[in-house]
C-alpha positions as CSV (number, residue, x, y, z in Angstrom):
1,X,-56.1,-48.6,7.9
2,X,-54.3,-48.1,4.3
3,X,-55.7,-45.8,2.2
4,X,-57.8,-46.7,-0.6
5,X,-55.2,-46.1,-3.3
6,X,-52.6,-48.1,-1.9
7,X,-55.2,-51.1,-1.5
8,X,-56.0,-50.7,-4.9
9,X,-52.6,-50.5,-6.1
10,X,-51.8,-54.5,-6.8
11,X,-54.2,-55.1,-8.7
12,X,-54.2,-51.9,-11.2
13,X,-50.4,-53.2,-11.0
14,X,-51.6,-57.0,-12.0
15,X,-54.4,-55.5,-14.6
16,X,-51.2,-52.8,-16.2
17,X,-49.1,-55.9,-16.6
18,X,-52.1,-58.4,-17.8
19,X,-52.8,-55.5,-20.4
20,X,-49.0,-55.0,-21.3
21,X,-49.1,-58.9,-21.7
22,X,-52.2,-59.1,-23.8
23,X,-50.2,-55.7,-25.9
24,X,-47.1,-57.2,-27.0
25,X,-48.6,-60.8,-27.3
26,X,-50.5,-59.1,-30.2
27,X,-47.8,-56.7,-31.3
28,X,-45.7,-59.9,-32.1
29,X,-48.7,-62.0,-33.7
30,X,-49.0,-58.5,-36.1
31,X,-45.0,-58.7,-36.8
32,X,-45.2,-62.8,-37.5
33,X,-48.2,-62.2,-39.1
34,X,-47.2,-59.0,-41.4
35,X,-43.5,-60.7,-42.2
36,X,-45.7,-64.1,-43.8
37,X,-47.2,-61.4,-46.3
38,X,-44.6,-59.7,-46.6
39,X,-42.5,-63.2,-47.3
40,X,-45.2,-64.6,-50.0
41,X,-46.0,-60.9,-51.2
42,X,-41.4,-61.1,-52.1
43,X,-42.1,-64.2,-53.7
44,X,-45.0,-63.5,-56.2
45,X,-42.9,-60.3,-57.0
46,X,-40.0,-62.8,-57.8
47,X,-42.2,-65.1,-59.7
48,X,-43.9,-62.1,-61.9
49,X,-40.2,-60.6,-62.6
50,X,-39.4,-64.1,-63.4
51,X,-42.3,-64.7,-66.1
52,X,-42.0,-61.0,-67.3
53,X,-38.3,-62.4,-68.2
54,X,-39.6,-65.3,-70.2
55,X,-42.3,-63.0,-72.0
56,X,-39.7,-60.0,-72.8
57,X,-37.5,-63.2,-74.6
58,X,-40.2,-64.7,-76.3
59,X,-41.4,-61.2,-77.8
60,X,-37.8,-60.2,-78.6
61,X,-37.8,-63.5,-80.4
62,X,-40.3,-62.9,-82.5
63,X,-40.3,-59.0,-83.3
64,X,-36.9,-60.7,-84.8
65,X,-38.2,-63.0,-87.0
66,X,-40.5,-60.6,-88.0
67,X,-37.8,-58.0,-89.0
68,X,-35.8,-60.4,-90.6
69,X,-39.0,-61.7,-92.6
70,X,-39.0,-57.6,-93.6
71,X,-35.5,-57.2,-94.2
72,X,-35.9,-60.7,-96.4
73,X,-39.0,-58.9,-98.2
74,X,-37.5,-55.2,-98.7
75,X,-34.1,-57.7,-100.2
76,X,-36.2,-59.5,-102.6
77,X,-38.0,-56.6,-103.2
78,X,-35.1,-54.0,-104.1
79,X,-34.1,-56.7,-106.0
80,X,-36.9,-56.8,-107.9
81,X,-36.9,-53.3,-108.9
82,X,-32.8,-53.6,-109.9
83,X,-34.8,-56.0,-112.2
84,X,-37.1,-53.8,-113.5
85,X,-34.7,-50.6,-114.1
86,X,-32.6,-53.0,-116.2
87,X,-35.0,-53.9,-117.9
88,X,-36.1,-50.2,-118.7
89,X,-32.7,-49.7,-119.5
90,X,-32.1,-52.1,-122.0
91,X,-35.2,-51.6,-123.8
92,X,-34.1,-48.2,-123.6
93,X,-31.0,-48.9,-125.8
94,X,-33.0,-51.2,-127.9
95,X,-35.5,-48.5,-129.1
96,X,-33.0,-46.2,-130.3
97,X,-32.5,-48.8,-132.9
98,X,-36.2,-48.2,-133.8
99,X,-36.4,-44.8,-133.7
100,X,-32.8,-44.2,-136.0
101,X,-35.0,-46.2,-138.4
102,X,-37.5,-44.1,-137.9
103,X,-35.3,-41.0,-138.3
104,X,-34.0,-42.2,-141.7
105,X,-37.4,-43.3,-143.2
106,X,-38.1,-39.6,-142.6
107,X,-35.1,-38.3,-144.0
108,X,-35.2,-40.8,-147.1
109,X,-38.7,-39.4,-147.5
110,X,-37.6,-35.7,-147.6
111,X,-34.9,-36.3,-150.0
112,X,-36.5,-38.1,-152.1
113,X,-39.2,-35.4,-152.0
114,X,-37.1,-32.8,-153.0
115,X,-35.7,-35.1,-155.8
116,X,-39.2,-35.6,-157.6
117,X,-40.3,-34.8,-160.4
118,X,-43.4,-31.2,-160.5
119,X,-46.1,-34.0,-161.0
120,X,-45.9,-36.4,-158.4
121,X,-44.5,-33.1,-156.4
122,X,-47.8,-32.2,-154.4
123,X,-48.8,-36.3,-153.5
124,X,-45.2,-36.8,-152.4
125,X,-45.0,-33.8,-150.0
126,X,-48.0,-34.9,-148.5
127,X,-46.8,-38.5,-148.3
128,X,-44.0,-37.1,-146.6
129,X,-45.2,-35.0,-143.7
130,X,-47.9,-37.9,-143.0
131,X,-44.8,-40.4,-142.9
132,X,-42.5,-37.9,-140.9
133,X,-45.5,-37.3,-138.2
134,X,-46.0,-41.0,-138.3
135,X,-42.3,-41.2,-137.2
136,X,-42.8,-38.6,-134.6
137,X,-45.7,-39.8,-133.1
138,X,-44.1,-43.4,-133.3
139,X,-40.9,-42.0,-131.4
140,X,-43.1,-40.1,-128.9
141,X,-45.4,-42.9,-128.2
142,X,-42.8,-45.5,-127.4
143,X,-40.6,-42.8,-125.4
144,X,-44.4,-42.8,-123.2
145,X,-44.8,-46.4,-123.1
146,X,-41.4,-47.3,-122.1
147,X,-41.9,-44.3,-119.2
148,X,-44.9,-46.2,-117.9
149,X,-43.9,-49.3,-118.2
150,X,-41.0,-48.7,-115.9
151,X,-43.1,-47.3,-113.7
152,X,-45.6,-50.1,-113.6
153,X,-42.8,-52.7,-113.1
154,X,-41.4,-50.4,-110.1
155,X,-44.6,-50.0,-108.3
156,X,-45.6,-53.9,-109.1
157,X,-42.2,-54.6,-107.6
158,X,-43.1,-52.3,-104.2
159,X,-46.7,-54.2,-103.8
160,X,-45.1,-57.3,-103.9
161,X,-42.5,-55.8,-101.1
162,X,-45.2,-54.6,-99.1
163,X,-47.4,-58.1,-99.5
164,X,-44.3,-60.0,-98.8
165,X,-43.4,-58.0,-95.5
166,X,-47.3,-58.5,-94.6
167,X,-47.6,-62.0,-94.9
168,X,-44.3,-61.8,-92.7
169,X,-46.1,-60.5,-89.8
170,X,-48.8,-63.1,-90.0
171,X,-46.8,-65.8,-89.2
C-alpha cells in the first residue's frame, strides 16, 4: 500500500490550485475594482481643477473692477485736491491785495500821526496803534483762515476718495 502522504497528495494538489484560483480571482476583482475608483477619483480631480479655473477667472474679474473702481476714485479724488490747492493758491494771491491795504491804512495812520497837531496828539496815537493792531490781527487771522481752509478742502477731498473707493467695493 501507498503511504499516506502520497494518497493525500491530489487532493492538497486540487485544494492548492482551488485556493490559487479563488486568490487571483480576487486579486483581479481588487485591481478592476481599485482602477474604477481610481478612474472616477481622476475625473472629479479634473472636474474640481476645471471649476477652480472658472472661480480663479471670475474673482480675477472682479478684484479688477474693483481696482479700477479705486484707481477711478483715487483719480477723481487727486483731482479734487489739485482743485482745492488752486484754490488756496489763488486766494492766496488775492489776500495780498487785502493785506497791502491793510499795510498802507497803517502807514497812512502813522504819518499822519506824526503830522498832528499837540492837541489831537494823545487821541491820534491811540487811534493809531488800535488801527495798526486791527491791521495785524486782520492779516494774522486771514493768514489762519486761509491755512484751514486749505486744509478742510484737502481732507474733504480725501473722505470723498475714501467713500468713493468704498462704495467701489460694494458693487
Amino acid at each position: 500500500m501507498k503511504p499516506l502522504w502520497l494518497r493525500i497528495l491530489p487532493y492538497i494538489a486540487a485544494l492548492a490550485l482551488v485556493a490559487g484560483a479563488l486568490f487571483g480571482t480576487y486579486h483581479h476583482g481588487v485591481t478592476v475594482t481599485d482602477g474604477k475608483w481610481q478612474a472616477e477619483w481622476n475625473a472629479r480631480d479634473t472636474r474640481d481643477a476645471q471649476a477652480k479655473a472658472v472661480n480663479e477667472a471670475v474673482e480675477r474679474t472682479k478684484e479688477q473692477a474693483y481696482q479700477q473702481s479705486i484707481n477711478k476714485a483715487i483719480q477723481n479724488g487727486q483731482q479734487l485736491i489739485d482743485q482745492a490747492t488752486a484754490d488756496a493758491t489763488a486766494a492766496r494771491a488775492t489776500v495780498v491785495g487785502l493785506r497791502g491795504a491793510a499795510d498802507n491804512l497803517a502807514n497812512r495812520l502813522a504819518a499822519s500821526e506824526a503830522s498832528g497837531n499837540s492837541c489831537t496828539a494823545a487821541a491820534s496815537a491811540a487811534a493809531t496803534r488800535a488801527a495798526m493792531v486791527l491791521a495785524d490781527v486782520l492779516k494774522r487771522a486771514d493768514q489762519r483762515a486761509g491755512d484751514l481752509a486749505e486744509a478742510a478742502d484737502q481732507a474733504r477731498a480725501r473722505g470723498v476718495t475714501c467713500e468713493q473707493a468704498y462704495d467701489g467695493l460694494g458693487k
